[in-house]
N, C-alpha and C positions, 0 to 999 in steps of 0.2 A: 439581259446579257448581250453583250457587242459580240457583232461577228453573225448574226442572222443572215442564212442564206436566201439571198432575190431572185437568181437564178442560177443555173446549172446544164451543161451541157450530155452528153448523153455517158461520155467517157466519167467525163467526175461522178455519174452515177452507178455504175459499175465499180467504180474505186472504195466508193462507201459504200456500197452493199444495196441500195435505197433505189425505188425510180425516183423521177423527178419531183414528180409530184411529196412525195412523203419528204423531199429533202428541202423543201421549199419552206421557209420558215426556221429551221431548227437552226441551230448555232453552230459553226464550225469551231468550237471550242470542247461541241459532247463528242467529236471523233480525234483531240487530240489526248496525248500524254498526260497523265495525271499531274504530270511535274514541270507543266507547259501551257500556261492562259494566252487566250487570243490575245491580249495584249504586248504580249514576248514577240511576236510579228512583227511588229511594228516599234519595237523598240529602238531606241538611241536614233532614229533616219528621222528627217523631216517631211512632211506631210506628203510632198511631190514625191520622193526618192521613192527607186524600188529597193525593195531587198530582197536577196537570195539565201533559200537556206535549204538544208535536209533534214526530214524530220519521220518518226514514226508513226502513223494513225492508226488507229482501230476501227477497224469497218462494222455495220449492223450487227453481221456474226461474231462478231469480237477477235475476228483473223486481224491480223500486224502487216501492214503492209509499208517501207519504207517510198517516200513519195519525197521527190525534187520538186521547189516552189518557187515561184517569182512571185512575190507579192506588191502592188505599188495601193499606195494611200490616196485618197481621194480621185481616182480613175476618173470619176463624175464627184460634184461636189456632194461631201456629204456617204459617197460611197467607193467600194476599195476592192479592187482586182487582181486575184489570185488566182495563177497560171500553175495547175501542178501535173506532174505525171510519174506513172510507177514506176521505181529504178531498184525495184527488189530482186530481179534476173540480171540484171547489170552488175551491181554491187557482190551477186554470188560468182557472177563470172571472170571480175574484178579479187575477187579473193582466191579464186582459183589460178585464174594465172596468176597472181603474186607470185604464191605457193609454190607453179611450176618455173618462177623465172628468177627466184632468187638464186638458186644456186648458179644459171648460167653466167647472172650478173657479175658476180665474185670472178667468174673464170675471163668475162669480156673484159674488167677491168683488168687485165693483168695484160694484157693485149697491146705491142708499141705498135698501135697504131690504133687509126678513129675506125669505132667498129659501132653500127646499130642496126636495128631492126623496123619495120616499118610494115603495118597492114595494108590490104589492098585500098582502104579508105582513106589512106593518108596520113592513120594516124600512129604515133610511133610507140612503140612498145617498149625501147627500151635503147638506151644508149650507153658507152662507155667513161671513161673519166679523160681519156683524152682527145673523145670527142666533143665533150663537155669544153676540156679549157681551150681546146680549136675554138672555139665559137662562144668562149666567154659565159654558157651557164652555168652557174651556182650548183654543188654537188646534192644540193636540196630540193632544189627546184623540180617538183616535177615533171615530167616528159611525156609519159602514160598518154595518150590519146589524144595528143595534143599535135598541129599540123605542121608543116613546112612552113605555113603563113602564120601560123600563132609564132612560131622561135626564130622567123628570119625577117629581113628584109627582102623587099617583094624582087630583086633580082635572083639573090640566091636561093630563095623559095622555090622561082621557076624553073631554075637550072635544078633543083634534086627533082620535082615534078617531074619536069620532062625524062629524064634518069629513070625514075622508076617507072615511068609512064608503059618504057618500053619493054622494061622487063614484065610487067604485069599485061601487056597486051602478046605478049610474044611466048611466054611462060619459060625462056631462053637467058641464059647468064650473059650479061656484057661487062667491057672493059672499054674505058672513055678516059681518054687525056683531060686533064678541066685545071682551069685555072679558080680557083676559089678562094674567094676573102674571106681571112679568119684573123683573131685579135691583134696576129703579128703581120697584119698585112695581106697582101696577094700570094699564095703559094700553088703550086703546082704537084698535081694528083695524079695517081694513076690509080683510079675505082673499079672497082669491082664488085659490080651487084648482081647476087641468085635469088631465083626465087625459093620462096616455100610454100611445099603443096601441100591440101587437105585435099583428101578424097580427087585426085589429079587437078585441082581448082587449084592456081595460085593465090593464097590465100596471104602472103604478107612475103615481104625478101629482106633479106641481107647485106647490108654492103661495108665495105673495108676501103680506106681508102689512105 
């Protein structure tokens, strides 16, 4: 069977259940899906390319753990390297705040004016529909975790950085005049960013602008 494991790092063996040794030789195809051959990996991409996917495994003890992968083909020739790691506390926390932020969504988007939310990491949580067509993204697209420099161009990336920079070292609300390019061009702002606290930690802020 294809797919025999050559080696194995210390975390990949915690994830299967296995030390190294026991996992050495066996097929990563007896820890996937029933409804899922190692060859499904690597399907439809050509030998070089990676591919990205999520997928469900079954470890020794027959626990489920959901595991993110990057796989690429022929890494060394003749053999193929798979980067994976647990995203099953992610994905619960991820459906948790859905949960908690759908309804706000509904109420942000009724909002005349650009309103979102943003973690202490950068990443955002959640934005409006007229902050969306400010800045030209897709009502589909999603936003969820994704950074100033994933949805902007590296000027205006900087400019909301610096922005939250200070709300998140200061844990103090500001308001900043700004000039910002959005699909109609250069407009002029008056923003207003809070923070929000977990346990007195500013944990992610606010801003309307």
């Amino acid at each position: 069977q294809e797919g025999h494991i050559l080696d194995v790092n210390a975390e990949a063996a915690r994830t299967y259940g296995l030390d190294k040794q026991q996992l050495l030789g066996r097929s990563i195809g007896e820890f996937l899906p029933d409804n899922l051959c190692y060859d499904t990996i690597w399907e439809n991409i050509p030998n070089t390319d990676t591919r990205h996917c999520e997928l469900s495994i079954q470890n020794a003890s027959g626990g489920q753990r959901l595991v993110e992968c990057t796989a690429q083909a022929n890494f060394v020739p003749g053999q193929s390297l798979i980067i994976s790691r647990g995203i099953t506390k992610r994905k619960e926390r991820e459906r948790v705040l859905d949960s908690r932020t759908r309804q706000p969504q509904a109420v942000i988007d009724n909002v005349d004016a650009a309103m979102w939310i943003r973690e202490a990491d950068d990443g955002y949580v959640m934005v409006n529909q007229n902050f969306r067509e400010m800045f030209g993204i897709n009502y589909g697209t999603p936003v969820r975790g994704e950074t100033a420099d994933d949805l902007f161009p590296a000027g205006i990336a900087s400019q909301f950085r610096a922005n939250h920079q200070r709300v998140w070292e200061t844990g103090e609300s500001i308001e900043v005049e700004e000039t910002v390019e959005t699909t109609d061009g250069p407009r002029e702002f008056m923003t207003r960013i809070c923070p929000i606290f977990d346990e007195k930690t500013v944990s992610a802020a606010c801003g309307i602008a």
